[in-house]
C-alpha positions as a Markdown table, in Angstrom:
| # | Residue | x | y | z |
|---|---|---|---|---|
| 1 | Unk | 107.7 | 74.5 | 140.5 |
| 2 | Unk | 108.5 | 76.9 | 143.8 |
| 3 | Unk | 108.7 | 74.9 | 146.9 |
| 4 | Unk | 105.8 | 76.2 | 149.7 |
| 5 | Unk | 107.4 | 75.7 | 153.1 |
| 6 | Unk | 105.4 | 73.5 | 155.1 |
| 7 | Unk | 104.1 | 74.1 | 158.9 |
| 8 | Unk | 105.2 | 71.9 | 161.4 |
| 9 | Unk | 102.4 | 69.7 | 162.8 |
| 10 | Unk | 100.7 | 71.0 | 165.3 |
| 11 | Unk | 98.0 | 70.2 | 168.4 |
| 12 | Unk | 94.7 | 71.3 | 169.2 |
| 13 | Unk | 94.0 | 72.9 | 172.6 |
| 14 | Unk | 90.7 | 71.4 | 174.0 |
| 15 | Unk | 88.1 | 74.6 | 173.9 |
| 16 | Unk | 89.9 | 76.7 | 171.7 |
| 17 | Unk | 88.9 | 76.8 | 167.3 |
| 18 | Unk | 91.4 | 75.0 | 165.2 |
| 19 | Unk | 94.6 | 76.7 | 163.3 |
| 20 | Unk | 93.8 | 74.4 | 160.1 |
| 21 | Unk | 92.0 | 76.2 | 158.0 |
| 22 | Unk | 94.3 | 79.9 | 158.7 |
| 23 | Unk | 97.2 | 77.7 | 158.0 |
| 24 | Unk | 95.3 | 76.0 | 154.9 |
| 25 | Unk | 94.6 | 79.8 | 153.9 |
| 26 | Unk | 98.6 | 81.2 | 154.6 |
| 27 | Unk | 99.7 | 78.2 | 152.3 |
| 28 | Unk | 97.6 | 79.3 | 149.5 |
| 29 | Unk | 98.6 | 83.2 | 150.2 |
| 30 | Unk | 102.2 | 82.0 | 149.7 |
| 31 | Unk | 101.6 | 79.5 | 147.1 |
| 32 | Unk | 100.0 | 82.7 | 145.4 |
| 33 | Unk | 102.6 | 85.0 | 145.8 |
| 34 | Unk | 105.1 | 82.3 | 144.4 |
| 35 | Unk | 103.2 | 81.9 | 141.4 |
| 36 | Unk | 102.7 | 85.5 | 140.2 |
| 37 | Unk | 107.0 | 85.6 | 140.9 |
| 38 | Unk | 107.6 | 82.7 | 138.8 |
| 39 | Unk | 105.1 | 84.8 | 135.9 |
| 40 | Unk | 106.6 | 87.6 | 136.6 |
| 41 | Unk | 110.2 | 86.4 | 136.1 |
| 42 | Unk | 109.5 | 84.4 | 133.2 |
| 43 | Unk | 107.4 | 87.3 | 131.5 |
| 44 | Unk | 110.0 | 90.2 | 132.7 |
| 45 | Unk | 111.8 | 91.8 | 129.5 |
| 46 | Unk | 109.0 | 90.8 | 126.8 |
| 47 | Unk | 107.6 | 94.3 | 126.7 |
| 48 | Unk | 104.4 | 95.6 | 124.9 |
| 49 | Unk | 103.0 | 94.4 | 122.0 |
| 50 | Unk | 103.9 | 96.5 | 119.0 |
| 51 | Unk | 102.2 | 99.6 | 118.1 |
| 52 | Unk | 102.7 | 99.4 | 114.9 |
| 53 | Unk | 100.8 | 98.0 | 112.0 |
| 54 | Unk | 101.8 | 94.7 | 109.8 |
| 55 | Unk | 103.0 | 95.6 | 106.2 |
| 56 | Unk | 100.3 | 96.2 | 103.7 |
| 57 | Unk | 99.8 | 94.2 | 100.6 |
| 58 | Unk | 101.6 | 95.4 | 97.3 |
| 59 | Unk | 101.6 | 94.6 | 94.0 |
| 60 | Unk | 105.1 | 92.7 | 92.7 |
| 61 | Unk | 107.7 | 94.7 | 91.3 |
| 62 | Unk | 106.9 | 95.7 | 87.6 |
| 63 | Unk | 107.0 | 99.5 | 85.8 |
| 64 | Unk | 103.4 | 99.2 | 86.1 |
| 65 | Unk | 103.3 | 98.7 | 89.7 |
| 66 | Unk | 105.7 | 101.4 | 90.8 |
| 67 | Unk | 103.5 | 104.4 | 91.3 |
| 68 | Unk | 101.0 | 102.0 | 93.0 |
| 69 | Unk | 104.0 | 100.5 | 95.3 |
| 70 | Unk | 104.9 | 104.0 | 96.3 |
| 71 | Unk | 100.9 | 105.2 | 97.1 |
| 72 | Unk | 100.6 | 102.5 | 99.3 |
| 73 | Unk | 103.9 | 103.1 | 101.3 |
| 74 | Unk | 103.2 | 106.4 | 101.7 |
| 75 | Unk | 99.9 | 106.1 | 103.2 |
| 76 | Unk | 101.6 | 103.3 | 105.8 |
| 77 | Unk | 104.1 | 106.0 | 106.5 |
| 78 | Unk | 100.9 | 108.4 | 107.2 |
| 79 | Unk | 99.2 | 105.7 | 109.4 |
| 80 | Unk | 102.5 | 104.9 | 111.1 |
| 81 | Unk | 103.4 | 108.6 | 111.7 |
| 82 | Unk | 100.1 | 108.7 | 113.9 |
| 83 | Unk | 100.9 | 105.9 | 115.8 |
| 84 | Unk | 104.2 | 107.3 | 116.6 |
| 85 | Unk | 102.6 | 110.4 | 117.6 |
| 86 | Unk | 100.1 | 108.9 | 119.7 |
| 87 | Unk | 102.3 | 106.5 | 121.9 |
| 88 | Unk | 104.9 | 109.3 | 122.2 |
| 89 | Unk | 107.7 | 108.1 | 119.9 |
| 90 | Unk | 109.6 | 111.1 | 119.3 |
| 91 | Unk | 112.2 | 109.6 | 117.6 |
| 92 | Unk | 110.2 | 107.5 | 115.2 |
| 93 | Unk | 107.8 | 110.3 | 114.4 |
| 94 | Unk | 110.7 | 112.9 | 113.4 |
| 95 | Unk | 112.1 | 109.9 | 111.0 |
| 96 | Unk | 108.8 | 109.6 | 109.6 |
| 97 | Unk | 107.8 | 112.9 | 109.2 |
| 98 | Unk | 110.8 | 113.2 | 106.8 |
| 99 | Unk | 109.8 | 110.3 | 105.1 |
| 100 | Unk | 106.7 | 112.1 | 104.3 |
| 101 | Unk | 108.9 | 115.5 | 102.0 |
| 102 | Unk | 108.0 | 116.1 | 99.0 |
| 103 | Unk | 109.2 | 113.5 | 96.1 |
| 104 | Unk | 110.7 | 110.6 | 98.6 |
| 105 | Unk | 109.5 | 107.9 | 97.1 |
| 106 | Unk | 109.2 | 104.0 | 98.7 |
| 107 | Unk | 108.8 | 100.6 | 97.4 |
| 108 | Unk | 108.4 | 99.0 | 100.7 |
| 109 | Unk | 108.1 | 100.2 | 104.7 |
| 110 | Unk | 107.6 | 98.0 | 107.8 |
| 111 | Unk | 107.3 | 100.2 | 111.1 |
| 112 | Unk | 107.2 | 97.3 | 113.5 |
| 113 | Unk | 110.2 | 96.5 | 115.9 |
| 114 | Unk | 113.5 | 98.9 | 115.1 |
| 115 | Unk | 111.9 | 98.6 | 111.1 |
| 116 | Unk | 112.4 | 98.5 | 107.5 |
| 117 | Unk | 112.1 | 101.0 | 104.4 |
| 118 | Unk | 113.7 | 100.6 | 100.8 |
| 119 | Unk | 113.8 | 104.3 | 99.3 |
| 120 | Unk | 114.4 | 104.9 | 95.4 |
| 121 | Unk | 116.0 | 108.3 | 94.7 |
| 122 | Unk | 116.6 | 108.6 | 90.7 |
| 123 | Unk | 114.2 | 107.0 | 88.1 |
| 124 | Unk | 114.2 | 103.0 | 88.4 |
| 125 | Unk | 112.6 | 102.6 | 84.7 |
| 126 | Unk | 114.8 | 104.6 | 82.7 |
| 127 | Unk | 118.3 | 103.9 | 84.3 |
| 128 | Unk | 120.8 | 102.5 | 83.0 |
| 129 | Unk | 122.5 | 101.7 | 86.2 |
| 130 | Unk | 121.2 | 100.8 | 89.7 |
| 131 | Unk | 123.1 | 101.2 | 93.2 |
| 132 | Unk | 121.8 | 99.8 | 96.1 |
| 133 | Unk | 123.3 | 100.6 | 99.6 |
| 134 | Unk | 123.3 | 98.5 | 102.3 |
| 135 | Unk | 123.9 | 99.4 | 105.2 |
| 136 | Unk | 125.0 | 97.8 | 108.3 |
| 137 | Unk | 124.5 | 97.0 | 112.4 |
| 138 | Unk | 122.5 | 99.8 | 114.5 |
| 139 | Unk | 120.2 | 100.8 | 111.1 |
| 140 | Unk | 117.0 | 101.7 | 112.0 |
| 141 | Unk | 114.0 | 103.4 | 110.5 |
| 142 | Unk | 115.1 | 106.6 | 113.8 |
| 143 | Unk | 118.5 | 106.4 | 112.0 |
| 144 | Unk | 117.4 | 106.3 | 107.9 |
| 145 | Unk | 117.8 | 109.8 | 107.5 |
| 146 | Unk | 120.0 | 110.7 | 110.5 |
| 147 | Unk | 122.8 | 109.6 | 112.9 |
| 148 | Unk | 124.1 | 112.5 | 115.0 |
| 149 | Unk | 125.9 | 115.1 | 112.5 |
| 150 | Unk | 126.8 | 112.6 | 110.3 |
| 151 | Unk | 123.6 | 112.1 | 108.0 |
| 152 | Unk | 125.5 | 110.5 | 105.0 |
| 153 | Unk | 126.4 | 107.6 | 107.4 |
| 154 | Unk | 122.9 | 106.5 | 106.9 |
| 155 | Unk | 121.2 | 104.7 | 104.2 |
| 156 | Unk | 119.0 | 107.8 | 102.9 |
| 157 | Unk | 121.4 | 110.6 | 103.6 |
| 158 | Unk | 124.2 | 108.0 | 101.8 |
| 159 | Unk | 122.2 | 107.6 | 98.9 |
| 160 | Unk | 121.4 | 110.8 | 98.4 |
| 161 | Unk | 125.1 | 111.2 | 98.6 |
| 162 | Unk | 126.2 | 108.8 | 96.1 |
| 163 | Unk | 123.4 | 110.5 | 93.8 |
| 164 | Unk | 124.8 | 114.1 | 94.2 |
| 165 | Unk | 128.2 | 113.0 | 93.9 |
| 166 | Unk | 127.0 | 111.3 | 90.3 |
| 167 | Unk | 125.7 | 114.0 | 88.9 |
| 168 | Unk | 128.9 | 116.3 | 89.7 |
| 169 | Unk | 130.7 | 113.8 | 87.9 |
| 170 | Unk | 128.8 | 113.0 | 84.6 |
| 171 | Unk | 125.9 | 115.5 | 83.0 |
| 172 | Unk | 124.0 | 112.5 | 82.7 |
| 173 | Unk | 125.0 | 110.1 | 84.9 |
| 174 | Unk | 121.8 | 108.1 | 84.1 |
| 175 | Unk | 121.9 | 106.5 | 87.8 |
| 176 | Unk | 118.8 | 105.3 | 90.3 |
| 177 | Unk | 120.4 | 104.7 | 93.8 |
| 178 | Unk | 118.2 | 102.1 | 96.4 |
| 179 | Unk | 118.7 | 103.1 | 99.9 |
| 180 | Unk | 117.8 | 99.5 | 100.9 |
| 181 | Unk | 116.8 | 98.3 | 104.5 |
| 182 | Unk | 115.6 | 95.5 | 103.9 |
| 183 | Unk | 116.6 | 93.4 | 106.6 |
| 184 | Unk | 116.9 | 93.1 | 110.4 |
| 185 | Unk | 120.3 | 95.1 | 111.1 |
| 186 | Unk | 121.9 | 93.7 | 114.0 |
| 187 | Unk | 122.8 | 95.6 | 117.1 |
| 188 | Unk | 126.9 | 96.4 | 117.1 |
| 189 | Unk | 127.1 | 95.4 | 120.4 |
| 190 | Unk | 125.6 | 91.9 | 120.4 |
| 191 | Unk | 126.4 | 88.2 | 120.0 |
| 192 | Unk | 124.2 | 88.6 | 116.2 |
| 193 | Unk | 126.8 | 90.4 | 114.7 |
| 194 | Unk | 129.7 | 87.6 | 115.3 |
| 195 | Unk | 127.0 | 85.2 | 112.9 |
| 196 | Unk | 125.8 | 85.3 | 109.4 |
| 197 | Unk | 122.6 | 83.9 | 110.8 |
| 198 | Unk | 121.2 | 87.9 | 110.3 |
| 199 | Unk | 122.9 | 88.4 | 107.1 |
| 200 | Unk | 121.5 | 85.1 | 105.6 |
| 201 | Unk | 117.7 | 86.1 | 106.1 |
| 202 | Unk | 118.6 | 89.2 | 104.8 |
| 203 | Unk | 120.4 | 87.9 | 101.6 |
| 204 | Unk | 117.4 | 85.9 | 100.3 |
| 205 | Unk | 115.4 | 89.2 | 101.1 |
| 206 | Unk | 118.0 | 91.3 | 98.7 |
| 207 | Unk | 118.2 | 88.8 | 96.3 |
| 208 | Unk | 114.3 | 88.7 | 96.1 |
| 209 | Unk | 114.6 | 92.7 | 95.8 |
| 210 | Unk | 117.0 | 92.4 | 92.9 |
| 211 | Unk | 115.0 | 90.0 | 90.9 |
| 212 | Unk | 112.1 | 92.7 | 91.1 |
| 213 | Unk | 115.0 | 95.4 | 90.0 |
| 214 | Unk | 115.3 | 93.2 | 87.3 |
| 215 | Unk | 112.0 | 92.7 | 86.3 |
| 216 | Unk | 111.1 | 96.7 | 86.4 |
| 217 | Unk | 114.6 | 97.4 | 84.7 |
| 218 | Unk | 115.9 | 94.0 | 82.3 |
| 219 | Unk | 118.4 | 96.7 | 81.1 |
| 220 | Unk | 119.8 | 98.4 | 83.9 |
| 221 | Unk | 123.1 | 97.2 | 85.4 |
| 222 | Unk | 123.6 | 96.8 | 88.9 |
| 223 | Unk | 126.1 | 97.9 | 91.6 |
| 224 | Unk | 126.0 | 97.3 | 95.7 |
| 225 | Unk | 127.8 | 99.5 | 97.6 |
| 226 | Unk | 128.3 | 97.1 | 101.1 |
| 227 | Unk | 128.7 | 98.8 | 104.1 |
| 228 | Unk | 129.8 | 96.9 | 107.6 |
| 229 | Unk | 127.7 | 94.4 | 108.3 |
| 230 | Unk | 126.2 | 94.7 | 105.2 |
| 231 | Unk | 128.9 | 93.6 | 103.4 |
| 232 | Unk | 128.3 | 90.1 | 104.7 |
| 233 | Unk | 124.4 | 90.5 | 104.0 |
| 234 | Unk | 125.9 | 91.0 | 100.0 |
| 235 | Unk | 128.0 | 88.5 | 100.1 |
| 236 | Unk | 125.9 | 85.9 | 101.3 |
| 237 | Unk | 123.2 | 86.8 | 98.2 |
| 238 | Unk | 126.1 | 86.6 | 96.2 |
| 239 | Unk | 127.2 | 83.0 | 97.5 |
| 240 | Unk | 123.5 | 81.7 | 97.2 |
| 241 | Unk | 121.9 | 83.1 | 94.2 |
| 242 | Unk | 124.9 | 84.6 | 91.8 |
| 243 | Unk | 124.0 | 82.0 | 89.2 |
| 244 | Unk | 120.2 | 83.7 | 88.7 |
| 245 | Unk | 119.4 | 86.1 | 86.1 |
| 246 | Unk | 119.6 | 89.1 | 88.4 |
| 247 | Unk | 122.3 | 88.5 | 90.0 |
| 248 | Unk | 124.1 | 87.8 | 85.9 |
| 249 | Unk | 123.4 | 91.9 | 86.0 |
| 250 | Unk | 125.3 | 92.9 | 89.0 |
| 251 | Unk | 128.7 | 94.1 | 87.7 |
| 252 | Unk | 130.4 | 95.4 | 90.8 |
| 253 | Unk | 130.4 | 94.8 | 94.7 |
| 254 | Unk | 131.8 | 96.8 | 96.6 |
| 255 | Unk | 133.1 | 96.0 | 100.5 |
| 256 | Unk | 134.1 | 99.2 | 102.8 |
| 257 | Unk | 134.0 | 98.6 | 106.6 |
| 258 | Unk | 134.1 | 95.3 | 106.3 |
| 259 | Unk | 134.2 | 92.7 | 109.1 |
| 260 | Unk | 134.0 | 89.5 | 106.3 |
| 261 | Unk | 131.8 | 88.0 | 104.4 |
| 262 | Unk | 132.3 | 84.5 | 105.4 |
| 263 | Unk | 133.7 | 83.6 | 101.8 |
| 264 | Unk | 137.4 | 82.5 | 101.9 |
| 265 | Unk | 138.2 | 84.9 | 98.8 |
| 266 | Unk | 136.6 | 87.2 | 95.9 |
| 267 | Unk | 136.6 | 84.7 | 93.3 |
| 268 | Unk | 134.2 | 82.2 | 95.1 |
| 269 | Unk | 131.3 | 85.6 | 95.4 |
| 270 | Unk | 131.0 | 85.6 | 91.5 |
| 271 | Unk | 132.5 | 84.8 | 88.4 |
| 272 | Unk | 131.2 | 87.6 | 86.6 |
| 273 | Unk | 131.2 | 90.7 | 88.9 |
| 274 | Unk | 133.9 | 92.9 | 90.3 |
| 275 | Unk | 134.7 | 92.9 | 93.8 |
| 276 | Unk | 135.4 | 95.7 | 95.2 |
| 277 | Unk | 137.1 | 96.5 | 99.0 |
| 278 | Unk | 138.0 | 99.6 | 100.8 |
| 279 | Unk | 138.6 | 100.4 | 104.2 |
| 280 | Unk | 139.6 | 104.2 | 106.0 |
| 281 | Unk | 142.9 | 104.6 | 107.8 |
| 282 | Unk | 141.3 | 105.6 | 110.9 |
| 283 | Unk | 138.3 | 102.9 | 110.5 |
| 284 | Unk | 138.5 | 100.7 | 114.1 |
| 285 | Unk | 137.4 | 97.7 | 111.9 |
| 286 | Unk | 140.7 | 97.2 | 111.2 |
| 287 | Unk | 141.2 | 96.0 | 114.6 |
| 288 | Unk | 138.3 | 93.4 | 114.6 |
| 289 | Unk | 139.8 | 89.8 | 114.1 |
| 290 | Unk | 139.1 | 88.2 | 110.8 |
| 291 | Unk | 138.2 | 85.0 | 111.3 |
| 292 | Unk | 136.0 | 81.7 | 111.5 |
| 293 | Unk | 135.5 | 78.9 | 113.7 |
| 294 | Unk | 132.2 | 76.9 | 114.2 |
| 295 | Unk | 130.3 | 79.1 | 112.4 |
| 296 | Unk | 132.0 | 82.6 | 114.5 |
| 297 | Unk | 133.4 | 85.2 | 113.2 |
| 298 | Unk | 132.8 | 86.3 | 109.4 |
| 299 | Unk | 136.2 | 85.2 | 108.1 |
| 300 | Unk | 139.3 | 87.0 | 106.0 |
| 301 | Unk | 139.4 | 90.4 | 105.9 |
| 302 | Unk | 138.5 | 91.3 | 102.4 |
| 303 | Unk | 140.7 | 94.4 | 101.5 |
| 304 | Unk | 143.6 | 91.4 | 102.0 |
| 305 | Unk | 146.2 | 90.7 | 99.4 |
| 306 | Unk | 144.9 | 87.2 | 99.9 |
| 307 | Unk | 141.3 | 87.6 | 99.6 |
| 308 | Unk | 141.8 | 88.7 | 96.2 |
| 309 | Unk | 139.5 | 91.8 | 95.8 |
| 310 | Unk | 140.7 | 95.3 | 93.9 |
| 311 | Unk | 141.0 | 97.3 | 96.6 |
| 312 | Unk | 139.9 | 101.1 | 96.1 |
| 313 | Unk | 141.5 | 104.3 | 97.9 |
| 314 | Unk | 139.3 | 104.7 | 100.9 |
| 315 | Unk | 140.7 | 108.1 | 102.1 |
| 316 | Unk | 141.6 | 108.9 | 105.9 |
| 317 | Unk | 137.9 | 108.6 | 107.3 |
| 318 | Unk | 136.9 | 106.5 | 110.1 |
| 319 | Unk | 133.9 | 103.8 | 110.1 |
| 320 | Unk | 131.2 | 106.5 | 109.4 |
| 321 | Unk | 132.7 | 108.4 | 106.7 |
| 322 | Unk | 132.9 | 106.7 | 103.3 |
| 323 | Unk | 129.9 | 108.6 | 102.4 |
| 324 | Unk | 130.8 | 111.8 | 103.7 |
| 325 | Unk | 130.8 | 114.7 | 101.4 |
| 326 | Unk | 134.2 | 115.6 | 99.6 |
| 327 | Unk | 136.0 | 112.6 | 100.2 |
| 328 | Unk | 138.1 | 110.0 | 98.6 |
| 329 | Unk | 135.8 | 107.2 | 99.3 |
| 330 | Unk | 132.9 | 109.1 | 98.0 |
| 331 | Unk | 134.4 | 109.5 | 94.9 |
| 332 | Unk | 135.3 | 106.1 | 94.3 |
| 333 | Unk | 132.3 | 104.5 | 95.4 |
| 334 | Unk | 130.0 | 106.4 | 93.1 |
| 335 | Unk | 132.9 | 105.6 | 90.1 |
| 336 | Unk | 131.7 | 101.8 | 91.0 |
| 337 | Unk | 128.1 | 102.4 | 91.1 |
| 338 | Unk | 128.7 | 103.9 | 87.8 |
| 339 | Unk | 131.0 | 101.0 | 86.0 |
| 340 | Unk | 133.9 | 103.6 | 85.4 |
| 341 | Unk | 136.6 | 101.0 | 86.5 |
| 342 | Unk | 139.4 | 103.8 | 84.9 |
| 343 | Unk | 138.4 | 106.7 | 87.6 |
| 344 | Unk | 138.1 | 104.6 | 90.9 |
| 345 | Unk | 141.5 | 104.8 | 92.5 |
| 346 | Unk | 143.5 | 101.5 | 93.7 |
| 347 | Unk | 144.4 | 101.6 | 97.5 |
């Protein structure tokens, strides 16, 4: 409640109209104003109500679903593209107007708040192995494609590098690669990144995605490349649902840019799968303390000797860069998304 100030008592002059009823009418002028503050402070910083439409309905994950999945994405794309063209966001419309090229193909898109896509590049039915990429804090649908001049820093430009980089390396590489944001990334600079509280909402939605994988491809292994924050999204799937049947099919994880993943070594993320952990010389997550108390901080640092992961060559590249074109990371990545264990090179 705001306090009105009160008017001292006062006295009538004989002969002249009482001050009552202007005093009666300041008090309610000021009780007013106070009001509409209090409102306005306690509304400031909520913003507009989202443009953007709700998901629509799709079928559940089956080969017969697929083409289905990927009509009714791309008409959401359609209808979102107009809705970032008709509130003026720029950045939104150029992301989605390059979700709209020829052949890209999605199993699921939510345009609401910074957003969501999962992208399939490579044929889910027939593979016989499955990356999925997930990537880390500051991912957003603006920055699925492109981040400044580093597009294979993002989840569609990094699969599509991881894809390339497979077919240089086998004839038939027989690889699908997922470009999976599937989650609310955090910002970097916020208090959500020092929690797993964002990675744990976005494990149970991996770990849903994989069963579906698993359902479209019984036969397919599966890999998941971890970047950043991401890594801790992977890990916490792992911790939670490594005994399902899905999960029985993922062979390798793999860690770079890793702030922790909350788990106090390799062995307790599966019994089964390979984990993997790489991180850049010039990477500044090297710098970022590795550890957990009351629930902050995300724990040891998993390229450790102590952690217990096989750590992989991660080249000279910085935080952005394990992706990149050309490099030592590249190459080693896409050797774990393929199960050659014998090419990827130790660190």
């Amino acid at each position: 409640m705001v306090d009105i100030p009160t008017m001292p008592p006062h006295r009538t002059i004989p002969g002249t109209p009482s001050r009552r009823p202007r005093l009666r009418r300041l008090r309610k002028a000021l009780a007013g104003t106070a009001s509409i503050g209090v409102i306005m402070m306690t509304t400031a910083g909520t913003g507009h109500a989202d443009p953007y439409a709700a998901p629509v309905a799709v079928p559940t994950m089956a080969p017969s679903t697929l083409d289905v999945r990927y009509t009714a994405e791309r008409q959401s794309i359609e209808k979102a593209l107009k809705t970032a063209q008709a509130v003026g966001d720029v950045d939104r419309g150029k992301a989605l107007g390059a979700f709209l090229q020829p052949g890209r193909r999605f199993l699921y898109f939510d345009p609401r708040g910074r957003g969501r896509a999962i992208e399939v590049i490579g044929d889910l039915t027939r593979a016989r192995r499955v990356a999925v990429l997930v990537p880390g804090a500051d991912t957003t649908l603006s920055a699925f494609d492109n981040r400044g001049d580093k597009p294979w820093s993002t989840p569609g430009g990094g699969a599509r590098a991881v894809y390339a980089q497979a077919g240089s390396m086998s004839p038939s590489p027989g690889l699908a690669v997922v470009a999976w944001l599937g989650y609310a990334a955090p910002k970097t600079f916020s208090s959500d990144v020092l929690t797993d509280e964002r990675a744990s909402e976005g494990a149970g939605q991996l770990s849903r995605f994989l069963k579906g994988v698993h359902r479209v491809n019984p036969g397919a292994s599966v890999s998941l490349l971890c970047h950043s924050y991401g890594s801790v999204v992977c890990s916490r799937a792992a911790l939670d649902s490594h005994h399902s049947a899905a999960w029985r099919k993922v062979t390798d994880i793999a860690l770079y840019g890793s702030p922790g993943t909350t788990a106090l070594s390799a062995s307790k993320l599966s019994s089964t799968a390979r984990i993997w952990a790489g991180r850049g010389s010039t990477d500044w997550m090297e710098d970022v303390p590795h550890v957990r108390i009351f629930g902050l901080g995300l724990g040891a640092d998993p390229v450790s000797s102590s952690f217990g992961a096989r750590v992989f060559d991660a080249g000279s590249g910085g935080h952005s860069d394990y992706l990149a074109p050309g490099s030592t990371s590249l190459r080693n990545l896409t050797g774990i998304a393929l199960g050659g264990v014998a090419g990827v090179t130790p660190g």
